[in-house]
C-alpha positions as CSV (number, residue, x, y, z in Angstrom):
1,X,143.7,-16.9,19.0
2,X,145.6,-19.8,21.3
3,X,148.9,-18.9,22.4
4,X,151.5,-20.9,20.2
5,X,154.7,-21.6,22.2
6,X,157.7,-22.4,19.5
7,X,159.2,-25.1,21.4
8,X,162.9,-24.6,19.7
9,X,165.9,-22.5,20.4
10,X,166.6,-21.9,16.7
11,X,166.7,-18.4,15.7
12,X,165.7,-19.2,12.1
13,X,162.5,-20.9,13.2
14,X,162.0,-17.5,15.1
15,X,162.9,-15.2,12.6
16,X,160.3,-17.3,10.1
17,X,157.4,-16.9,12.4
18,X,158.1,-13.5,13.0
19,X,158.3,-12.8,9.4
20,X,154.8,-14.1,8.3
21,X,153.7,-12.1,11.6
22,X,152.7,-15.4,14.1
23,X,152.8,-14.2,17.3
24,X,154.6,-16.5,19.7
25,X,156.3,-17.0,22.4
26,X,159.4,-19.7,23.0
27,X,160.2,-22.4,25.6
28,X,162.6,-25.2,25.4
29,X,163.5,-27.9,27.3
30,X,166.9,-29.8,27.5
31,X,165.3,-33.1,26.9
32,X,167.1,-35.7,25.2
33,X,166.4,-36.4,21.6
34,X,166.7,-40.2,20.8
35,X,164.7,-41.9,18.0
36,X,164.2,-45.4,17.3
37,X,163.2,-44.2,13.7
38,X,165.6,-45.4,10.6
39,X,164.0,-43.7,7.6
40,X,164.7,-39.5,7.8
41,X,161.0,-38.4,7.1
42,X,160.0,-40.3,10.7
43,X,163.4,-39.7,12.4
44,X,162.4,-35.4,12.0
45,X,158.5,-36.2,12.8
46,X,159.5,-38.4,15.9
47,X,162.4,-35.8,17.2
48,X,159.6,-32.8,16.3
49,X,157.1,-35.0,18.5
50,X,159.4,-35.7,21.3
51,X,160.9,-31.5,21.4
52,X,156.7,-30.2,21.5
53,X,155.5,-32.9,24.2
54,X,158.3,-32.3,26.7
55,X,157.7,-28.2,26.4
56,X,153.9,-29.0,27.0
57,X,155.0,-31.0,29.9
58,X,157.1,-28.0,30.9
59,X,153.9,-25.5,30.6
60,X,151.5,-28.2,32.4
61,X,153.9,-28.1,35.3
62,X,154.1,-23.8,35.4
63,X,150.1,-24.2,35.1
64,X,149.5,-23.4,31.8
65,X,146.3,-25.1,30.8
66,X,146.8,-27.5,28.0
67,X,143.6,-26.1,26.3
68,X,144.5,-22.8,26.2
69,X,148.4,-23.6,24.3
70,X,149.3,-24.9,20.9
71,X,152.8,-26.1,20.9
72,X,154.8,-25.9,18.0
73,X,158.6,-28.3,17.6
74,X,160.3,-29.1,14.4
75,X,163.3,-30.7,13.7
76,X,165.7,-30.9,10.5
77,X,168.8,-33.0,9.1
78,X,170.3,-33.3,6.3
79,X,170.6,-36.6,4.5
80,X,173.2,-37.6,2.0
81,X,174.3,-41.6,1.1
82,X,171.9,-43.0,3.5
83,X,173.0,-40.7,6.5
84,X,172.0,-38.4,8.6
85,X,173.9,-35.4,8.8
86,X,173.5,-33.4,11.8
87,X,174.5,-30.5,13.7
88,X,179.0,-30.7,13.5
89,X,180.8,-32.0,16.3
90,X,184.5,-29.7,15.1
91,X,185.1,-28.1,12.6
92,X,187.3,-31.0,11.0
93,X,183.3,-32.9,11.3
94,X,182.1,-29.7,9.8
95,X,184.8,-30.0,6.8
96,X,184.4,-33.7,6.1
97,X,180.5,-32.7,5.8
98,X,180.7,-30.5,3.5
99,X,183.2,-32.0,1.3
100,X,181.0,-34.8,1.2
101,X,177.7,-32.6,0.0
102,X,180.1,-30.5,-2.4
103,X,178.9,-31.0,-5.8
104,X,176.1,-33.3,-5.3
105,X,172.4,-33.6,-4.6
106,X,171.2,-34.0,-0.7
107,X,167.9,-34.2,1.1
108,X,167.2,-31.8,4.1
109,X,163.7,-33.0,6.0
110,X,161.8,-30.7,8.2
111,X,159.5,-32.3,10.9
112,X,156.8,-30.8,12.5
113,X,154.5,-31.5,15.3
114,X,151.7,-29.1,16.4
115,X,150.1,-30.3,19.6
116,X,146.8,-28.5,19.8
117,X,143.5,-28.8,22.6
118,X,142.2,-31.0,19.6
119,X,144.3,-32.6,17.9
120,X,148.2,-33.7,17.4
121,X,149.3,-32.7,13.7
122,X,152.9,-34.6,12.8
123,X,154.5,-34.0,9.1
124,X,157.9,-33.8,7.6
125,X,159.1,-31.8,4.1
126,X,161.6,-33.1,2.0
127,X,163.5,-30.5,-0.1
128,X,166.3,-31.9,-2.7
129,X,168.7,-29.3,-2.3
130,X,171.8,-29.7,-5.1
131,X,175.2,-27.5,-4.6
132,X,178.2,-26.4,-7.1
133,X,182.0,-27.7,-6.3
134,X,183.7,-26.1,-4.0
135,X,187.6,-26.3,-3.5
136,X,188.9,-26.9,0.1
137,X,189.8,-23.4,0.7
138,X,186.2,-22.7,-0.1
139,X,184.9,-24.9,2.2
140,X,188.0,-23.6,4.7
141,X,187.0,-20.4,4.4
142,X,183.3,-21.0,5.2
143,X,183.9,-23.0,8.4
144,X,186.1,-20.3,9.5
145,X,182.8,-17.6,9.6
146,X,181.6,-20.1,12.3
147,X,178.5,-20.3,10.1
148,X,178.6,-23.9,9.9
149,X,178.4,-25.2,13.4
150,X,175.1,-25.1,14.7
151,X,173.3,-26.0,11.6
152,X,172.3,-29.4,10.2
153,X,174.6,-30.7,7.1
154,X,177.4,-28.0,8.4
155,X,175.4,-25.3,6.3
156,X,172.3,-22.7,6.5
157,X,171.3,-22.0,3.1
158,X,170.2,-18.8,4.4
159,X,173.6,-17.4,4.8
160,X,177.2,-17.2,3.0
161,X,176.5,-20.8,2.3
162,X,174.0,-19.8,-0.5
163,X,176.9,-18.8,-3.1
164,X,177.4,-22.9,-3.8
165,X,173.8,-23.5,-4.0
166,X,172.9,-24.8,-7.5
167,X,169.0,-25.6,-7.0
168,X,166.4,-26.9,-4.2
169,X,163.4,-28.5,-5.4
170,X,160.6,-27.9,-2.8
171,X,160.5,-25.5,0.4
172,X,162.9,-23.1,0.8
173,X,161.9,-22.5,4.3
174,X,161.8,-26.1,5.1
175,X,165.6,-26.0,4.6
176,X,166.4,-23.1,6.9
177,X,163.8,-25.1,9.3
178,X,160.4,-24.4,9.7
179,X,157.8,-24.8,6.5
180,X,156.1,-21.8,8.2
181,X,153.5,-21.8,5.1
182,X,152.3,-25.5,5.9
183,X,151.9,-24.1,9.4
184,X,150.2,-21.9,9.0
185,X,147.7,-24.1,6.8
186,X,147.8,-26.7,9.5
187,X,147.2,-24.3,12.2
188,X,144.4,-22.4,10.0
189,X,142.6,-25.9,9.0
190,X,142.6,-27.1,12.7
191,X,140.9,-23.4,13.6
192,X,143.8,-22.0,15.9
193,X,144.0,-18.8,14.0
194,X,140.9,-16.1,14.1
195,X,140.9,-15.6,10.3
């Protein structure tokens, strides 16, 4: 098997590989994400694109050969009313987020780009993800864990947040941020994994 290199600092995307038993390793790089990209699905496939090639570009310069890495980024936001909701700037930002989600139905998209010797794969899940009301001391009480301000939306579905979650339609996974079981297709199908 190629080494895969997870080219995110997210713990969630770790803990996912980990728990379907990918062995990986991490590297990140502090390059700016900017899209040109208006609709969500290709503003988390060009962010996803833009994370994997500069951590290849990091491993070409340590001497890594190219053909001997696959290189894994994703990205994810939440998207509400025609915007993109992304990781909270305060905690005020984090409160006017998720008053704004609060009873209503969102989007959270997942983009991924495995670069491989062979091939590029790009591809983005959309999840509806619908939550119950929740009164301001609710949503006071959540910020005040801390939860809430590293995550997409001002939420991670995978944690206290999941007491106002009503529904999602689509993958769970994708929502906490990496659709590791379309991975693991993707990277099966383009014969990276000796199954």
């Amino acid at each position: 098997m190629q080494k895969i290199i997870l080219a995110s600092g997210s713990p969630r995307r770790r803990e996912l590989l980990t728990q379907i038993g990918m062995p990986f390793e991490v590297i990140t790089s502090d390059v700016k994400e900017v899209t040109t990209a208006t609709q969500p699905d290709e503003i988390v496939k060009e962010l996803s694109k833009i994370k994997a090639e500069a951590v290849a570009q990091i491993c070409k310069e340590k001497g890594e050969s190219y053909r001997d890495v696959v290189i894994l980024g994703a990205d994810t936001i939440v998207y509400h009313n025609g915007k993109v909701l992304g990781k909270p700037k305060s905690e005020e930002d984090a409160y006017l987020m998720i008053e704004s989600l609060a009873g209503k139905e969102h989007f959270v998209y997942t983009g991924v780009t495995i670069l491989t010797p062979k091939k590029q794969i790009c591809f983005a899940e959309a999840v509806t993800v619908s939550l119950y009301e929740m009164s301001a001391e609710e949503i006071k009480s959540y910020i005040a864990t801390g939860e809430p301000m590293d995550k997409a939306g001002a939420y991670g579905i995978q944690g206290r947040f999941a007491a106002f979650v009503k529904g999602i339609s689509g993958d769970y996974n994708a929502v906490v941020g990496l659709p590791v079981a379309r991975v693991y297709q993707e990277l099966k199908n383009a014969e990276v994994l000796n199954i």
